[in-house]
C-alpha positions as CSV (number, residue, x, y, z in Angstrom):
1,X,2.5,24.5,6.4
2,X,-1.6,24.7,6.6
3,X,-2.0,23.0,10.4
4,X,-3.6,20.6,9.6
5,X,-2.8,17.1,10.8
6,X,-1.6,14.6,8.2
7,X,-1.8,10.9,8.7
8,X,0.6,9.3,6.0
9,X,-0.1,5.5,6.0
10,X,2.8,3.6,3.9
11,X,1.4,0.5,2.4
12,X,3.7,-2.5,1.6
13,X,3.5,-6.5,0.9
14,X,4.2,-7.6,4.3
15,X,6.0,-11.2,5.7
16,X,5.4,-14.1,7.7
17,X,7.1,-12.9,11.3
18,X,7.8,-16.8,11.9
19,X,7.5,-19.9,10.3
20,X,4.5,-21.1,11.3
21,X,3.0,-17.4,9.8
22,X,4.2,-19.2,6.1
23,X,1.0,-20.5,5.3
24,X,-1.4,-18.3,6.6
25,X,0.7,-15.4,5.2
26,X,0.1,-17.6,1.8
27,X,-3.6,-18.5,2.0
28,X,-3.7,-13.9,2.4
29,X,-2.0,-14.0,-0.8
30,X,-3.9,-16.1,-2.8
31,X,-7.2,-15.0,-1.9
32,X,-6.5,-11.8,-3.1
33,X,-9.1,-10.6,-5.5
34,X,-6.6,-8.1,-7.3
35,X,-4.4,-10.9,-8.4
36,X,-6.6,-14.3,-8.0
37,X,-9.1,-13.7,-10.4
38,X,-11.3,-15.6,-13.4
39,X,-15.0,-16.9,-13.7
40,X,-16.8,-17.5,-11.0
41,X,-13.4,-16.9,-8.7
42,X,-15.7,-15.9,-5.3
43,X,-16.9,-19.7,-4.8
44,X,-13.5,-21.5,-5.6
45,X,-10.8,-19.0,-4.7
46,X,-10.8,-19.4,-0.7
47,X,-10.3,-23.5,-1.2
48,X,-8.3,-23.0,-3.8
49,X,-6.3,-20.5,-1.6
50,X,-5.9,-23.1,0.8
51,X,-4.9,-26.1,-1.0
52,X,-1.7,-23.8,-2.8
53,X,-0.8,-22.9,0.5
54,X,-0.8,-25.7,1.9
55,X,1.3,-27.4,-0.9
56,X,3.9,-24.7,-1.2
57,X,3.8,-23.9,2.5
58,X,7.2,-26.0,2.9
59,X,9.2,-25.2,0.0
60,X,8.7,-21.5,1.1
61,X,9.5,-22.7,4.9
62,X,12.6,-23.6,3.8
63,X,13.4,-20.3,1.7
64,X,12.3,-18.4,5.2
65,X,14.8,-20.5,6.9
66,X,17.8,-19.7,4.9
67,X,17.1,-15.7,6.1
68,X,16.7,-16.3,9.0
69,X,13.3,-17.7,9.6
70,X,11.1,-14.9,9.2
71,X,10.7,-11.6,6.8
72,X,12.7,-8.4,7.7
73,X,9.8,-6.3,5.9
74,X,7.9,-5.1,8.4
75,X,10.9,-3.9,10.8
76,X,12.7,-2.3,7.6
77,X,8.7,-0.6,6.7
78,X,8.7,0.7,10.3
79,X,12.5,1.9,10.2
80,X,11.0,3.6,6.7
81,X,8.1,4.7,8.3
82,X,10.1,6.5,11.0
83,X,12.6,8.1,9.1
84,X,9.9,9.6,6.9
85,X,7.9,10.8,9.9
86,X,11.4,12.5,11.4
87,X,11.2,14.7,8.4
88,X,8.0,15.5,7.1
89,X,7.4,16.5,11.0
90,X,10.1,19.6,10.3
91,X,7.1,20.5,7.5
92,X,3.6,20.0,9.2
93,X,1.9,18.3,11.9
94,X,2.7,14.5,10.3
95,X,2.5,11.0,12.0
96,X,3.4,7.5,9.7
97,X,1.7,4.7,9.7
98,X,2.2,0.9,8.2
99,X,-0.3,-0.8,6.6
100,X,1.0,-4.7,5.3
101,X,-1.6,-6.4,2.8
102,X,-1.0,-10.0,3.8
103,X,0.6,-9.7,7.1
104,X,0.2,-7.6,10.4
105,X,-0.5,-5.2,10.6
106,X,-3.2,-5.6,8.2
107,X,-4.8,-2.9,6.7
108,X,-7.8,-4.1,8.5
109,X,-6.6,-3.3,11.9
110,X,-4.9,0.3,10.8
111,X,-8.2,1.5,9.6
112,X,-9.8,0.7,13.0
113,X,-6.9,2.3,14.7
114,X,-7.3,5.4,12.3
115,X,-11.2,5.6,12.9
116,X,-10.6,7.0,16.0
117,X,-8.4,9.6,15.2
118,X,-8.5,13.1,15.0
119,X,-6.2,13.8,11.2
120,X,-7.3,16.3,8.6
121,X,-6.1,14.7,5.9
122,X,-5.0,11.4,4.8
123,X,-2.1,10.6,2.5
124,X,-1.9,6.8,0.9
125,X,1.4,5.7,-0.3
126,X,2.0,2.8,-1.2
127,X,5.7,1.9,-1.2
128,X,5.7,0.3,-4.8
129,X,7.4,2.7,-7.2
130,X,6.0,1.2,-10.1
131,X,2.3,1.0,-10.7
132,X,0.6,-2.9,-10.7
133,X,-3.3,-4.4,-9.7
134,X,-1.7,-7.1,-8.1
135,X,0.6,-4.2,-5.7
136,X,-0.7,-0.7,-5.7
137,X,-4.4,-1.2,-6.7
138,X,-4.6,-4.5,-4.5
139,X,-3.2,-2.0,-1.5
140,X,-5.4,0.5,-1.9
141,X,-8.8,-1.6,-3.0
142,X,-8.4,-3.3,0.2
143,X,-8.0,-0.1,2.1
144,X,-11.4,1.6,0.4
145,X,-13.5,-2.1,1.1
146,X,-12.0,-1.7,5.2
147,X,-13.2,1.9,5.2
148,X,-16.6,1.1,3.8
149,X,-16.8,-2.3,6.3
150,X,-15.8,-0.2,9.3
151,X,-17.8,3.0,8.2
152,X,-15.1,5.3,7.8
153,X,-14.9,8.0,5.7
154,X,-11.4,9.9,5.9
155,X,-11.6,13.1,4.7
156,X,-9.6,15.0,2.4
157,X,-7.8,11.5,0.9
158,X,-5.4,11.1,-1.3
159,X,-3.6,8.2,-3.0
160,X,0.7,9.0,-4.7
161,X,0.1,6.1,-7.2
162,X,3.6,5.3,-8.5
163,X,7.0,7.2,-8.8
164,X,8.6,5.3,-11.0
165,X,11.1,8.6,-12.3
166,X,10.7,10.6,-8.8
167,X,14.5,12.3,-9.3
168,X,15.1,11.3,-5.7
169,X,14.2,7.9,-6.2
170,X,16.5,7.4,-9.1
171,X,19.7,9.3,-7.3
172,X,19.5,6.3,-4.5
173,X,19.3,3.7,-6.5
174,X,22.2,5.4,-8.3
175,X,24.3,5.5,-4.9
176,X,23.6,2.0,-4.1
177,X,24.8,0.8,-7.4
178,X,27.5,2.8,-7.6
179,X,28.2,1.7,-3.7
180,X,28.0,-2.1,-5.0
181,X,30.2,-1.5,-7.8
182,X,33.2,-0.7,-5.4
183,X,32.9,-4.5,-4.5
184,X,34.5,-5.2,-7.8
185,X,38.4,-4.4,-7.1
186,X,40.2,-4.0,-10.2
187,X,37.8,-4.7,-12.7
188,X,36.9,-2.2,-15.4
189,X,32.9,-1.7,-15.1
190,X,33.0,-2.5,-18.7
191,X,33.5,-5.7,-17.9
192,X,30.6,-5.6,-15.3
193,X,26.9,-6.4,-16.4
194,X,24.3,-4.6,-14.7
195,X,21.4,-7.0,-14.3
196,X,18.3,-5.0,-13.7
197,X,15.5,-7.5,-12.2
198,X,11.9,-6.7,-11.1
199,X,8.8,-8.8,-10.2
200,X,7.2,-10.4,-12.3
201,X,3.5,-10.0,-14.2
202,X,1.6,-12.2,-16.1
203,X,1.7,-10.8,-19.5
204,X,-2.4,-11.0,-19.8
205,X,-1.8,-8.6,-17.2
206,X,0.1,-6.1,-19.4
207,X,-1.5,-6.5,-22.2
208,X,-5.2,-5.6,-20.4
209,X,-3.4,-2.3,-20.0
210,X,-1.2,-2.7,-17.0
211,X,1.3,0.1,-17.0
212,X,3.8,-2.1,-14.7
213,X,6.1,-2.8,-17.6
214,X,6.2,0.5,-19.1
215,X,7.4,2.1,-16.2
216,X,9.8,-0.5,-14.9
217,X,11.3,0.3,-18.0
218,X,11.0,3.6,-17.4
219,X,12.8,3.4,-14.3
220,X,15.7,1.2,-15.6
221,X,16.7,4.4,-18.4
222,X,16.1,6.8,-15.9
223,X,18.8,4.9,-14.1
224,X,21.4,3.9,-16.5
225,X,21.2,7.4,-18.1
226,X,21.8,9.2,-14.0
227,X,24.5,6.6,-13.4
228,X,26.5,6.7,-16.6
229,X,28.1,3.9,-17.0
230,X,30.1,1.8,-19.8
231,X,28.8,-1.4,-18.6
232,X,26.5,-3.0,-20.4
233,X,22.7,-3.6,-18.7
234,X,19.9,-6.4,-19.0
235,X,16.1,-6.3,-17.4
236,X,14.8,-8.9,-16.6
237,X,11.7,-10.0,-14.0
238,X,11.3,-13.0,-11.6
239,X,9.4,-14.8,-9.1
240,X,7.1,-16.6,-11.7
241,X,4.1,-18.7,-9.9
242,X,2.0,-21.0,-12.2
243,X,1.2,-21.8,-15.4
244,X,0.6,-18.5,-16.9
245,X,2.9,-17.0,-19.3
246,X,5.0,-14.0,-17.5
247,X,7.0,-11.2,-18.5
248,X,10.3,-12.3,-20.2
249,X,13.6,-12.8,-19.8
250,X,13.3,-14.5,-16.9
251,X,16.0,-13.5,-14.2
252,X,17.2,-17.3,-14.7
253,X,17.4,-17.3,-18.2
254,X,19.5,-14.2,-18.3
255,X,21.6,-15.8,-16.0
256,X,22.6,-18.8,-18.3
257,X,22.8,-16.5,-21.5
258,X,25.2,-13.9,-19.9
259,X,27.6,-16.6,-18.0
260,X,27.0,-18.6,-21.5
261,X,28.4,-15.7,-23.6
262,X,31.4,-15.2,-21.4
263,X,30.3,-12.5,-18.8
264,X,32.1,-13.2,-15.5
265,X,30.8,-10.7,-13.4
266,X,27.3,-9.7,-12.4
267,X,25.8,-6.5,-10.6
268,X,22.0,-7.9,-9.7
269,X,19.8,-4.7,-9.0
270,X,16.2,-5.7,-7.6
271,X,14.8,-2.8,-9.3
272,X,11.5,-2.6,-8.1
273,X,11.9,-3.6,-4.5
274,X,12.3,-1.1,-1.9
275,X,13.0,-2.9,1.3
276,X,15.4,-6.1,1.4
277,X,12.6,-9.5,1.6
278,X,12.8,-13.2,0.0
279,X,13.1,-12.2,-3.1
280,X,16.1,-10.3,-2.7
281,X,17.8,-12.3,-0.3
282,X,17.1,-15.6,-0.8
283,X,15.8,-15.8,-4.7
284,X,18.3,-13.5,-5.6
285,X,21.5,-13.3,-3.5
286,X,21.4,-17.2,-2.4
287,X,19.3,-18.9,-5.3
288,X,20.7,-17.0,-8.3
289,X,23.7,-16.5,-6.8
290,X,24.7,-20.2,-6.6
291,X,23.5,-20.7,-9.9
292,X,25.6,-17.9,-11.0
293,X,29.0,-19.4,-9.6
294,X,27.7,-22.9,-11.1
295,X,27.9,-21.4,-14.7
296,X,31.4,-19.9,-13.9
297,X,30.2,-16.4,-12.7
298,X,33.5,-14.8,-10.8
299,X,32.1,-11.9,-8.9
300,X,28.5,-11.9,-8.3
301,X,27.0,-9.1,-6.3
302,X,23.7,-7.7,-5.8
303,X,22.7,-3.9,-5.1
304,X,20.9,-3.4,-1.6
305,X,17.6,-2.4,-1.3
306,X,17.0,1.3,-0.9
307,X,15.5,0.5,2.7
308,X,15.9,4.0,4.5
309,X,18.7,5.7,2.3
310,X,18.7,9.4,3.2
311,X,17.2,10.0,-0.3
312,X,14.7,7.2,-0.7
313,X,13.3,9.0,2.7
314,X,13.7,12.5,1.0
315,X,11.7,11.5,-2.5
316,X,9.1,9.8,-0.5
317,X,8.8,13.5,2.0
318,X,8.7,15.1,-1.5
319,X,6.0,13.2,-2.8
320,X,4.0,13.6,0.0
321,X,4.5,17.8,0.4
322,X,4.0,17.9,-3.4
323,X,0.4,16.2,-3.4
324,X,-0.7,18.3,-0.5
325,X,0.8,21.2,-1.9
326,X,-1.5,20.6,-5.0
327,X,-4.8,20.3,-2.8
């Protein structure tokens, strides 16, 4: 393309790599200034930080241990990362990088990796297709406060925010439904409800002007208007923490009104997960699941994650050509 050299650094949530990472991954989490925040937050939120993760440090143990013992994020980012970097490199001069906000590697130790280096231009992606503080903004915030810690300016920057309707984007999570609806032998996909569920937001979050909500749904007609189907759909969010009021339904209270009107089988779609962690396989496909077959759910499956699907790769390339295109 131009010949310049292109560092693409793909930033994502990151994992405890063991058990014993659980609460330090935690105490990460909630200190984070992007989601942790009220009156005079910078002399209580480290202790406070630690006393949660302390107390929930087991419970989520224990959810770590029914996958497996550890989060598959950061090999499924790298298997992303890869992928990517195989084809933007038949473009320009590219090399991937992974960036994890609560979990190595931390965006601390990529920026002092990348100070050092030689790249032309820098390209932030955040793998979140939907825009959030607590996911995007917390990403990227954290990135710009390393760079000015570590005095380092990269030049020519530039931050893909969201792409919540990329066409690409939309045609995988198309395939992968469509691929989980095959599960169901013999039943008419009328009979099958497509349960749409995405993370969660506290709704003072939305209603300071958080676009999250707007583009999840967004992403969900997108979706169900590629895919075409006669089943019925429902969106709903999960993984509440705290007392705050969150976006409603919740994924568990659509699960007891659809098996309590009669539905007996469930398509489960994480819609705005990417790679496969503990909210899609243990709060979803082993938590909701059970509770699922408890209400007299037949057939409940759930959608992969995108992960590297061919065109989850391919949208990602595209946003990054596009943006450097437009430079």
């Amino acid at each position: 393309m131009d010949g310049k050299k292109t560092a693409v650094i793909l930033f994502q949530l990151g994992g405890p790599d063991s058990l014993n990472a659980v609460e330090p991954f935690l105490y990460n989490l909630f200190c984070d200034p992007d989601i942790f925040d009220f009156p005079l937050a910078f002399l209580f939120r480290k202790p406070l930080a630690r006393m949660i993760s302390q107390m929930r440090a087991r419970s989520v143990q224990h959810h770590y241990i029914v996958i497996g013992g550890k989060s598959p994020i950061l090999e499924l980012t790298r298997q992303q990362a890869e992928a990517l970097e195989t084809e933007l490199r038949k473009d320009i001069d590219a090399k991937v990088f992974v960036a994890m906000r609560y979990w190595h590697p931390k965006i601390d130790s990529v920026v002092e990796n990348l100070k050092i280096s030689n790249f032309d231009r820098f390209i932030l992606l955040p793998l979140y297709p939907q825009y959030s503080k607590p996911t995007t903004a917390s990403s990227i915030n954290e990135w710009h406060r390393q760079c000015k810690k570590k005095k380092f300016n990269p030049p020519n920057e530039i931050v893909i925010k969201d792409f919540h309707q990329h066409p690409l984007y939309i045609e995988a999570i198309v395939g992968q439904i469509n691929l989980t609806y095959n599960k169901f032998k013999n039943i008419p996909s009328k009979e099958i409800h497509l349960v749409f569920s995405a993370h969660g937001v506290p709704e003072s979050l939305i209603a300071s002007g958080d676009p999250y909500k707007d583009q999840i749904e967004k992403t969900v007609s997108a979706v169900i208007s590629k895919g075409n189907w006669d089943s019925q759909h429902t969106l709903c969010y999960q993984s509440k923490v705290g007392p705050m009021k969150w976006l409603t339904p919740s994924l568990n209270d659509t699960i007891n009104k659809l098996a309590g009107v009669g539905n007996r089988h469930l398509l489960v779609v994480p819609i705005s997960f990417v790679t496969e962690h503990i909210e899609t396989l243990q709060e979803i496909d082993v938590q909701t699941r059970q509770k699922a077959t408890e209400l007299g759910v037949k057939q409940f499956e759930m959608m992969p994650a995108l992960n590297s699907h061919p065109k989850f790769i391919a949208a990602l390339k595209d946003l990054v050509i596009k943006v450097i295109e437009k430079k």
